[in-house]
C-alpha positions in Angstrom: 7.6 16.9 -4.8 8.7 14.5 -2.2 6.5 13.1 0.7 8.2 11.8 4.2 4.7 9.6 5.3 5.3 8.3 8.8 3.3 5.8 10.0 2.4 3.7 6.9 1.3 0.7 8.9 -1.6 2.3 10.5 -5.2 2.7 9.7 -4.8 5.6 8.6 -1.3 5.4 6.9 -2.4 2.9 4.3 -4.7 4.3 2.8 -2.2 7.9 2.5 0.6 5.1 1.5 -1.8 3.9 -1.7 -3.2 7.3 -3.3 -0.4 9.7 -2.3 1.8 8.7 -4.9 -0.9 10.1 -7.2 0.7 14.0 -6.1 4.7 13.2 -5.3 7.0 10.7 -4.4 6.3 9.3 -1.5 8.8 7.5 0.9 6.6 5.5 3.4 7.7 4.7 6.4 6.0 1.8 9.1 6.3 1.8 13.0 8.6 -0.8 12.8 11.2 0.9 10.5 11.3 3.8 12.5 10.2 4.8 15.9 9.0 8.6 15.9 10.0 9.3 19.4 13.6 8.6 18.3 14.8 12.2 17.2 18.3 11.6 16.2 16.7 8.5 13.6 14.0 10.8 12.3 16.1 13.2 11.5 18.1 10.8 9.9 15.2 9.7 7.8 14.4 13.1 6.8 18.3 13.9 5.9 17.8 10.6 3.5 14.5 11.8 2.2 14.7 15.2 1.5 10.9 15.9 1.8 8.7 18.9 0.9 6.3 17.9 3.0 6.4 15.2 6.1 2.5 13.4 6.6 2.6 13.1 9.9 0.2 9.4 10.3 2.1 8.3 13.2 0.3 8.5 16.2 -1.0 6.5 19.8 -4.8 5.9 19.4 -5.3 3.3 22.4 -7.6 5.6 24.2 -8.6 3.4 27.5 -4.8 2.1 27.5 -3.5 5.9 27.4 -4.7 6.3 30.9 -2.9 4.0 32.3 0.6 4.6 29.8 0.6 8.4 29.7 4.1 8.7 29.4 4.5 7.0 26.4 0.6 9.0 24.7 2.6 11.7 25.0 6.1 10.6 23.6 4.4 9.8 20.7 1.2 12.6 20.5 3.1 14.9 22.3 6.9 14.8 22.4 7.5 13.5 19.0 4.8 15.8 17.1 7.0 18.6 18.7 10.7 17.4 17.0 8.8 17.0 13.9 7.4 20.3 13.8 11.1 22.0 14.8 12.3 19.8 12.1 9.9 21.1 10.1 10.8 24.6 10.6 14.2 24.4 10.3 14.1 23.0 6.8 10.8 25.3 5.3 9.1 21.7 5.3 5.1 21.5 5.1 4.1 19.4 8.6 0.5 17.7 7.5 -0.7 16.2 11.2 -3.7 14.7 12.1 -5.6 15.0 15.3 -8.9 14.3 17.2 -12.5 15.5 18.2 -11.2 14.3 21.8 -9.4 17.9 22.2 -12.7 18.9 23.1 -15.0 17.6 26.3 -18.4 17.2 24.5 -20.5 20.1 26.6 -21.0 22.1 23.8 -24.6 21.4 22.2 -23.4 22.9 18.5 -20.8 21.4 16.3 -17.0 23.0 17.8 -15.7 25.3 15.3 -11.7 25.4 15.5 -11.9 28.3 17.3 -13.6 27.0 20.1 -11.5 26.5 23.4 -10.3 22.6 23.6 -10.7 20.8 27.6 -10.0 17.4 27.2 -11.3 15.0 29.2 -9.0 11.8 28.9 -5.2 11.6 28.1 -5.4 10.4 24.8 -7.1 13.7 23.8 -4.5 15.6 26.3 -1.8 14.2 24.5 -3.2 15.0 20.8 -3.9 18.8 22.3 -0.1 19.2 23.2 0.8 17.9 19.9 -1.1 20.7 17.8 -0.1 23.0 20.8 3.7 21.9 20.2 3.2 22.4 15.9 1.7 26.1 16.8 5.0 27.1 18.9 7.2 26.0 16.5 5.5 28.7 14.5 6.3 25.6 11.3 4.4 26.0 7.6 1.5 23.4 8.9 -1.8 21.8 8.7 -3.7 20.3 11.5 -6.8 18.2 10.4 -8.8 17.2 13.7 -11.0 14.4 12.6 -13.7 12.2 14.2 -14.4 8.3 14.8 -12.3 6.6 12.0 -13.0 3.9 10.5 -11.5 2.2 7.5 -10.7 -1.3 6.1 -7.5 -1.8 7.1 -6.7 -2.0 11.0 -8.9 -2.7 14.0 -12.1 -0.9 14.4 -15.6 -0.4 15.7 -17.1 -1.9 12.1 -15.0 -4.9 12.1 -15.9 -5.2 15.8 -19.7 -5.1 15.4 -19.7 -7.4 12.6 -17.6 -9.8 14.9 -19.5 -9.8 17.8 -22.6 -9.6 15.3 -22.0 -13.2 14.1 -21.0 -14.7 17.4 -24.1 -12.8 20.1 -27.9 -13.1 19.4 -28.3 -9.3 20.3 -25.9 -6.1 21.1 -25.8 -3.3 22.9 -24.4 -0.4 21.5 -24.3 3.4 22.9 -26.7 5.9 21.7 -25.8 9.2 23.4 -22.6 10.0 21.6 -23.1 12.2 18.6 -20.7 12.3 15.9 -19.8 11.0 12.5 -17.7 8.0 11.5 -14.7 9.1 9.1 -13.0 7.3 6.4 -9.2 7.2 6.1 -10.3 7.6 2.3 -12.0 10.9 2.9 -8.7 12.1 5.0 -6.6 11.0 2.5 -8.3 13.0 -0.5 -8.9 16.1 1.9 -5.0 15.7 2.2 -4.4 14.9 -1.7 -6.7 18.5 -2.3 -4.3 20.4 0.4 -1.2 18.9 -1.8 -2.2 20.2 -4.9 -2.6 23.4 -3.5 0.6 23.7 -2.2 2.0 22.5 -5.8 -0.3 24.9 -7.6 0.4 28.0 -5.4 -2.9 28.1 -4.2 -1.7 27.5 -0.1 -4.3 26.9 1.8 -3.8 28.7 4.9 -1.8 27.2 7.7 -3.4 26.1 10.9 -6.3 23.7 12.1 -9.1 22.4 10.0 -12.0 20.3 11.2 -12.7 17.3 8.7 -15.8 14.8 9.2 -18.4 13.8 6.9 -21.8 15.9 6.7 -24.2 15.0 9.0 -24.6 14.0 12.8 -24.9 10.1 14.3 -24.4 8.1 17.0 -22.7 4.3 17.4 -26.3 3.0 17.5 -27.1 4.6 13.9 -23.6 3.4 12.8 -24.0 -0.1 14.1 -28.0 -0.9 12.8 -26.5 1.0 9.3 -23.5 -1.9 9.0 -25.9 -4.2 10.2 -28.5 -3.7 7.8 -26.0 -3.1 5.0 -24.5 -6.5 5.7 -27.8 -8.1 5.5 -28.6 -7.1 2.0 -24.9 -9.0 1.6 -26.8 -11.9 2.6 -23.7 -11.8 5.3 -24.6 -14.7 7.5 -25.2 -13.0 11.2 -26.7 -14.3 14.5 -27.8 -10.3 15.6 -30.4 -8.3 13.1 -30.9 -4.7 13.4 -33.8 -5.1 15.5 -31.4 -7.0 18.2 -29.1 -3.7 18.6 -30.4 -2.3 21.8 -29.4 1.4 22.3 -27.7 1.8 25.9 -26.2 5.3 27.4 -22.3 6.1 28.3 -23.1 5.5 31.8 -24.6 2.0 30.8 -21.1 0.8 29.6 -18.4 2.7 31.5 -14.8 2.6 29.9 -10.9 3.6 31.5 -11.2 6.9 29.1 -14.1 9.1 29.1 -15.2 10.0 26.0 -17.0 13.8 24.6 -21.1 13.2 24.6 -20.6 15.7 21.7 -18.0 14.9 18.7 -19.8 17.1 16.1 -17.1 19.3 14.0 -17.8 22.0 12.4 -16.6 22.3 8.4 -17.1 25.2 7.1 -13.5 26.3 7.3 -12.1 23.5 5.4 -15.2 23.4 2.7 -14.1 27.2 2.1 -10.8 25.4 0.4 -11.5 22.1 -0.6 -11.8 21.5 -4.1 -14.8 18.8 -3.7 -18.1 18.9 -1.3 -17.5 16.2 1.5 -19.7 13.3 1.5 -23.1 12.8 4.0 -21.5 10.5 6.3 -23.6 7.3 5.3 -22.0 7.5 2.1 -18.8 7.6 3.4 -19.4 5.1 5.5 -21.5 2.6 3.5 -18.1 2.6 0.8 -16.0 1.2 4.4 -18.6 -1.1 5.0 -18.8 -2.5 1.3 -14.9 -2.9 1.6 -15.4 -4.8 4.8 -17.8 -7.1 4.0 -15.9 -7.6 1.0 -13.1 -9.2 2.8 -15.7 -11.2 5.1 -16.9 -12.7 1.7 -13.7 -14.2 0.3 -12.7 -15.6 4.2 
């Protein structure tokens, strides 16, 4: 089996790039080797390739920028998602994508099922919408996997941010009125591993959107006094201690985006298939945070 990962450079992308040679050949592709918006040179790289499946990792995730550069969110969410998806379904290719929690505006007071209507509420999640709406026209063999607040080693992120900010402030403020989970690019990537092997066994999961997340509900607070603590045990030498993370609201620190009050996805459909239980989200979490602090240990 052969893998088309676009992307590689990303967060996300890595961490497919090291464990999906573990299923298939993989041929990785970065940003700069190829710009996804550019139809004529992706399907040149698929032409080269000849993949079973493309891994979609590509994607814009500047969320306050996207409001002021919504042409180019949705070149890239939008546009670009589409042409893979027709590529997709003119060769019988699998199309593995990856979305967001930000389809949905936050109102409900339950974890969103995939069924549930989406109404985004910035252009960042507009832009991810069209792209899963542009995958279902195409009418492609596909998988959609909407996750929630990632966080992994590689990358910029709100970990390495709080740890940062951690060693140069006496105290932080960090927003307690968002309820979600944080999501590893690890987790994603095995969720994606399982879905491979189902393919290659026969066993098709089938096609559409599945909400993946980590058990449990949180908020940034939780995450933030959580990597804090952790990082204490790690004797990590830091100027703000748990008990100096004050918990503020979203109107206490207003950003270009708005974000959903309510990120909680519902798993059930994607537990029905998966070959594993997912993780509590601490656990998940805590193995980011070890790899972080890691690196902070050998600067």
């Amino acid at each position: 089996m052969r893998i088309l990962l676009l992307g590689a450079n990303g967060q996300l992308g890595k961490e497919l790039e090291r464990q999906l040679s573990s299923v298939a050949n993989v041929a990785a592709v970065p940003r700069e080797s190829l710009d996804i918006t550019n139809h004529n040179a992706v399907r040149d790289a698929v032409r080269c390739v000849r993949p079973n499946i493309i891994v979609n990792a590509a994607a814009y995730t500047a969320v306050d920028k996207a409001e002021t550069d919504a042409d180019f969110a949705h070149a890239v969410n939008a546009d670009a998602v589409a042409d893979l998806a027709q590529i997709a379904r003119e060769q019988s290719l699998w199309l593995f994508h990856y979305s967001t929690d930000y389809v949905f505006d936050g109102s409900k007071q339950s974890p969103y099922l995939e069924t549930d209507t989406p109404n985004p509420i910035n252009v960042y999640g507009a832009s991810k919408l069209a792209g899963e709406t542009a995958i279902a026209a195409a009418d492609c063999q596909h998988l959609i996997f909407r996750t929630t607040w990632v966080i992994g080693k590689d990358g910029h992120n709100f970990a390495k941010t709080i740890l940062r900010l951690a060693s140069e402030r006496d105290a932080l403020k960090v927003i307690d009125d968002q309820i979600g989970v944080p999501t590893s690019p690890s987790l994603i990537t095995r969720v994606t591993i399982d879905a491979i092997r189902a393919i290659k066994d026969h066993c098709v999961w089938p096609q559409g959107i599945y909400h993946l997340a980590p058990q449990g509900k949180t908020s940034w607070h939780e995450i933030a006094r959580t990597l804090i603590a952790y990082a204490e045990q790690q004797r990590i030498p830091l100027r703000t201690h748990v008990s100096d993370i004050q918990a503020i609201t979203t109107a206490e620190y207003p950003t270009a985006a708005k974000r959903p009050l309510n990120s909680q996805l519902d798993t059930h459909k994607l537990r029905s298939q998966l070959s594993f239980d997912l993780p509590h989200w601490k656990d998940d979490f805590l193995a980011v945070a070890s790899d972080i602090v890691k690196e902070l240990e050998t600067v």
